[in-house]
SEDOPA-480345 format. One record per residue (C-alpha): residue in three letters; x, y, z. Coordinates in steps of 0.25 Angstrom, whole numbers, plus 5000, padded with zeros to 4 digits. Each point is the difference from the previous one (the first is absolute). Layout:
ALAXYZ
...
END
This chain:
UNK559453945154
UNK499650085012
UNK501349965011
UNK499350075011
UNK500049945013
UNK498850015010
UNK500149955013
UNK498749975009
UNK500450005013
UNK498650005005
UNK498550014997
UNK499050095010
UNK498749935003
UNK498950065006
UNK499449955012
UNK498949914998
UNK499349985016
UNK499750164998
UNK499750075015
UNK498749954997
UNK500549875005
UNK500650055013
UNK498850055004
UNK499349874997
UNK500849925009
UNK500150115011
UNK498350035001
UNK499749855000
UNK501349975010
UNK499350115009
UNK498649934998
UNK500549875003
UNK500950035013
UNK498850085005
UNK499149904998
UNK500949915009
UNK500150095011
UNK498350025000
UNK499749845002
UNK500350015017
UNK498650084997
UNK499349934989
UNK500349855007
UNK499650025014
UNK499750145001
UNK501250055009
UNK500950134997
UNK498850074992
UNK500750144999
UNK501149924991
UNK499049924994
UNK499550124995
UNK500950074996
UNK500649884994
UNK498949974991
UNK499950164996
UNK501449994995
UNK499849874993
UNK498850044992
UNK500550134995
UNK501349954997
UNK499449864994
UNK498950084991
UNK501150104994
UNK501049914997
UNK499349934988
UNK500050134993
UNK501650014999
UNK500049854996
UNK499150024988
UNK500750124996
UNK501349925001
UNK499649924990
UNK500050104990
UNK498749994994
UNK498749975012
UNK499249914992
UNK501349914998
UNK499449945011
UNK499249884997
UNK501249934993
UNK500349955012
UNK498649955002
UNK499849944984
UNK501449954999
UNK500649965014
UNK501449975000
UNK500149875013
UNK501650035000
UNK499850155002
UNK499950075014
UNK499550114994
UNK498849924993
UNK499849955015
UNK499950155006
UNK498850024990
UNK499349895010
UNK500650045011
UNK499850155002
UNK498349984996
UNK500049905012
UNK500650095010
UNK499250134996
UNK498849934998
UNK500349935014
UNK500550145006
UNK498850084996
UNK498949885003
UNK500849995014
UNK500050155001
UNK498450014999
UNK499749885011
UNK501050085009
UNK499150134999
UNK498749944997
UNK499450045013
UNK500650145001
UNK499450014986
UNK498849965004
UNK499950115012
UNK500450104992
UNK498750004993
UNK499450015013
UNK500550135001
UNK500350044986
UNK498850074991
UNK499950014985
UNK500649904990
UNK501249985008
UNK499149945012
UNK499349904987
UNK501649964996
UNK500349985014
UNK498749915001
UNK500649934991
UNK501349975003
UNK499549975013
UNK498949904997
UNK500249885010
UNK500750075012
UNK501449985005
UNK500649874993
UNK500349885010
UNK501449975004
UNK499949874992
UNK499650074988
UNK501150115001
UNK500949885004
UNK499849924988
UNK500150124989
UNK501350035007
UNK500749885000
UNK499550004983
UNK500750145000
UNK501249965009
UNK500449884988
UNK499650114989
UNK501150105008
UNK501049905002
UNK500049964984
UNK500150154996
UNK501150015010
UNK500749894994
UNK500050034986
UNK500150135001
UNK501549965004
UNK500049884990
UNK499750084988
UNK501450085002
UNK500949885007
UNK499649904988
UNK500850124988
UNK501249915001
UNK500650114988
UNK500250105013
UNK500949965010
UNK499450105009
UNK498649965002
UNK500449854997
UNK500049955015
UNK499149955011
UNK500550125009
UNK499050074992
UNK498549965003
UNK500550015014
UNK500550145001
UNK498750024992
UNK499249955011
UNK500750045012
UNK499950154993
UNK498750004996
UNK499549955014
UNK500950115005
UNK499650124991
UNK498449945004
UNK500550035016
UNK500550144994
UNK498750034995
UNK499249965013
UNK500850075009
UNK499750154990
UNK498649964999
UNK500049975015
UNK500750155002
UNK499250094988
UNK498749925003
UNK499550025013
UNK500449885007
UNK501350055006
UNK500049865008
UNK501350015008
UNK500049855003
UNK499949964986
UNK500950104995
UNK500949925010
UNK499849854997
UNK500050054985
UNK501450065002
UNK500549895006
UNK499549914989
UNK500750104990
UNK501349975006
UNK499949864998
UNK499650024987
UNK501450094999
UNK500949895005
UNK499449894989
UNK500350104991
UNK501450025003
UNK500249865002
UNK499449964985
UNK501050114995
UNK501249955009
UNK499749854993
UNK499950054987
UNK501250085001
UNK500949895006
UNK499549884992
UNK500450104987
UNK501450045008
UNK500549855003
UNK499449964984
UNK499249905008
UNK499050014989
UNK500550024986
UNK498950114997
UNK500050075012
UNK501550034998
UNK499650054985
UNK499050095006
UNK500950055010
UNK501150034989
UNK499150074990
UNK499750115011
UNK501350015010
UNK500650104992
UNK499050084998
UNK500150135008
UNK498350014998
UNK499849865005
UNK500950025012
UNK499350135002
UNK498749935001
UNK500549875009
UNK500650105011
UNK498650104997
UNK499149875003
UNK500849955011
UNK500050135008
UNK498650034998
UNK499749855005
UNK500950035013
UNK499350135003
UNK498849934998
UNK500449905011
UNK500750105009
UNK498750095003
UNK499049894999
UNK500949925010
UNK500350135009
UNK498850104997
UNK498949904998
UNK499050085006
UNK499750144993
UNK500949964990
UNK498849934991
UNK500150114987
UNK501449994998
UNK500249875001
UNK498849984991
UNK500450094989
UNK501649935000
UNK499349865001
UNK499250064987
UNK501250064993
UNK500949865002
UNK498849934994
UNK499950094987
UNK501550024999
UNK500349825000
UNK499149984989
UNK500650134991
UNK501349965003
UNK499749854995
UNK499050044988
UNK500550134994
UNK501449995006
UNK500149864996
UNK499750024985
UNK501150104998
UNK501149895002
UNK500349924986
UNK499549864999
UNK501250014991
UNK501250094996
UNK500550095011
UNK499850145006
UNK498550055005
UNK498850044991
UNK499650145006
UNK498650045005
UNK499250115000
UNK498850025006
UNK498850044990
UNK499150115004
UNK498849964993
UNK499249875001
UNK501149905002
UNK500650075009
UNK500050125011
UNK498650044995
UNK499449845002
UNK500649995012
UNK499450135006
UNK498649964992
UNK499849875009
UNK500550065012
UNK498950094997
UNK499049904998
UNK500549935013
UNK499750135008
UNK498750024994
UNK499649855001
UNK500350015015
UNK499350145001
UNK498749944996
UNK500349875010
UNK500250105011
UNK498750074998
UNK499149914996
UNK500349875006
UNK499949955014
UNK501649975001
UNK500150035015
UNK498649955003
UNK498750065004
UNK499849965012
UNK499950165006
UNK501550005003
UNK501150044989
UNK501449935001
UNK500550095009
UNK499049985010
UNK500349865000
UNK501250005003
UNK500150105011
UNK498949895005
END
C-alpha cells in the first residue's frame, strides 16, 4: 500500500478573457464615448471641429474592435452560434445584436454626415477615386432630419453596447471582483474619458490645433476624473464598512496583495495628474492629458480582465501571469494597434474627415 501523502494546496488556471478581451472592451469603449462627444455636431450641427474629430475616432475605433472580439473567441467562425442558438438570459448573446446595431448605425451615420463633402470631392478628384467618390456622394449633403433620425437609432445602439459591455463582467457572480454595479459605471465614465483622450491627440497630431476645444475638452476630462475618483471612493468604502457582503469579499481577496496595492495607488496618482493639469494647464496641455486619459482607460480594464483572473475563485494565494509573446499576447496586441494605425491612415487620406469645403481643420479653427 502506497502511504504517500500529497497535498494540493492549489491548482493554476489559465486565463480564459485572453488580452484579446481587453482590447475588445477598450476599442469599442473608445468608439462609443467618441461617438457621444460627435452628436453636438450630428444633431444640430454646432461644435463641427469636435464633431469631426469625434466621428474619426469612433469609426476607426468601432471598425477595429470587431477584430479582437472575434479573435477572443478563439475560433472566428464561432460566431454565428449566437445568431443559431440565442441564449435570452445571456448578455453576451444580447452583445451579438447590439454591436451590428451600432456599427451598422455608426457607419450609415458616418456616410450621411459626409455625403456632401463626398460628393465635392469628385468634383475635384479624377480617375476612379472621382467615380467612388460619385458614389458615395450620390444625393448631396443629408438633411438634418435624416442625419437626426440615423442618430438617435445609433445613439440607443451605443447605449446598449455600453450597457452590456459592463453587464457581461458584473453579472460572473463566481468573482467578487467584477461582481458589482460599480463596474458598468467605471466602464463608462472611463470609456467616455479615454474617448476625450483620444480627441484631444487627434486635435494636437492632426492639424486642428484648436485651443478653444483643447480647453472645453480639458475641462470635460476633469469632470470625467472626479467620477472616476468618486465610483472608486464608493466602491472602496462600501467594501471597507462590509456594507455589501461581496464587496467586502472582493476587498479581502486583494488588501494584501503588494501587486494589487501597487496598482490601486498607480491608478489613483495617474487619475489626479490627470485632474491636476487638465484642471491647471488646460490650454496646451491637450497631448498629455490625452495620452493619461488613454493609459487609465487601457490600465481599468487589464487590471479587472487579466488582473481579475489571477485571483482564485477558490483556494488561496494568486495564479501568476505572463504575458505571451505571440498571438494571444504581446504580438496580438501590437497586430491590432497596427490595423487601427493603418485603418485611420487610409481615413486620413482618402476621406473627407475634416471636410472639403476649401479649408482644412486648422483653418477653421483659427476662423
Amino acid at each position: 500500500m502506497d502511504t504517500q501523502i500529497v497535498e494540493v494546496i492549489n491548482v493554476s488556471r489559465a486565463v480564459a478573457w485572453l488580452p484579446w478581451a481587453v482590447q475588445y472592451f477598450f476599442l469599442i469603449g473608445l468608439s462609443v464615448g467618441a461617438w457621444f462627444l460627435a452628436l453636438p455636431w450630428l444633431w444640430r450641427g454646432t461644435q463641427e471641429t469636435l464633431g469631426r474629430l469625434a466621428l474619426l475616432a469612433s469609426l476607426v475605433c468601432g471598425l477595429v474592435a470587431p477584430v479582437a472580439l472575434l479573435a477572443d473567441l478563439h475560433g472566428p467562425g464561432r460566431f454565428y452560434h449566437f445568431y443559431l442558438y440565442l441564449q435570452p438570459h445571456s448578455w453576451m448573446a444580447w452583445g451579438s445584436v447590439f454591436i451590428p446595431l451600432y456599427l451598422g448605425g455608426l457607419m450609415l451615420s458616418t456616410w450621411l454626415a459626409w455625403r456632401g463633402d463626398f460628393a465635392r470631392l469628385a468634383g475635384t478628384t479624377a480617375g476612379r477615386l472621382a467615380r467612388l467618390y460619385r458614389l458615395l456622394g450620390h444625393g448631396g449633403s443629408a438633411s438634418r432630419r435624416q442625419l437626426l433620425s440615423v442618430s438617435v437609432l445609433t445613439f440607443a445602439g451605443a447605449a446598449l453596447v455600453a450597457l452590456y459591455t459592463g453587464m457581461e463582467v458584473m453579472v460572473i457572480q463566481a468573482r467578487p471582483l467584477w461582481h458589482t454595479p460599480f463596474l458598468p459605471l467605471q466602464f463608462g465614465v472611463t470609456a467616455v474619458a479615454g474617448a476625450i483622450g483620444l480627441v484631444l491627440v487627434f486635435n494636437r497630431l492632426l492639424g486642428a490645433r484648436d485651443h478653444v476645444l483643447e480647453v472645453r475638452l480639458n475641462q470635460l476630462l476633469a469632470l470625467s476624473q472626479l467620477l472616476v475618483l468618486a465610483l472608486g471612493a464608493l466602491w472602496l468604502a462600501t467594501g471597507l464598512l462590509a456594507l455589501d457582503p461581496v464587496h467586502a469579499v472582493a476587498l479581502q481577496q486583494v488588501a494584501q496583495s503588494a501587486s494589487w496595492q501597487f496598482t490601486a495607488v498607480w491608478a489613483t496618482a495617474t487619475t489626479l495628474l490627470t485632474l491636476l493639469i487638465a484642471t491647471r494647464w488646460p490650454q496646451g496641455s491637450g497631448l498629455v492629458t490625452g495620452l493619461l486619459a488613454l493609459h487609465s482607460a487601457w490600465m481599468i480594464r487589464w487590471t479587472v480582465f487579466i488582473g481579475g483572473q489571477t485571483v482564485p475563485k477558490t483556494g488561496a494565494g494568486f495564479y501568476d501571469y505572463q504575458l505571451p509573446l505571440g498571438n494571444d499576447g504581446l504580438l496580438g496586441i501590437v497586430g491590432t494597434a497596427g490595423l487601427w494605425l493603418a485603418l485611420l491612415m487610409i481615413l486620413l487620406s482618402y476621406s473627407p474627415w475634416a471636410g472639403t469645403t476649401g479649408r482644412d481643420l486648422t483653418a477653421r479653427s483659427a476662423s
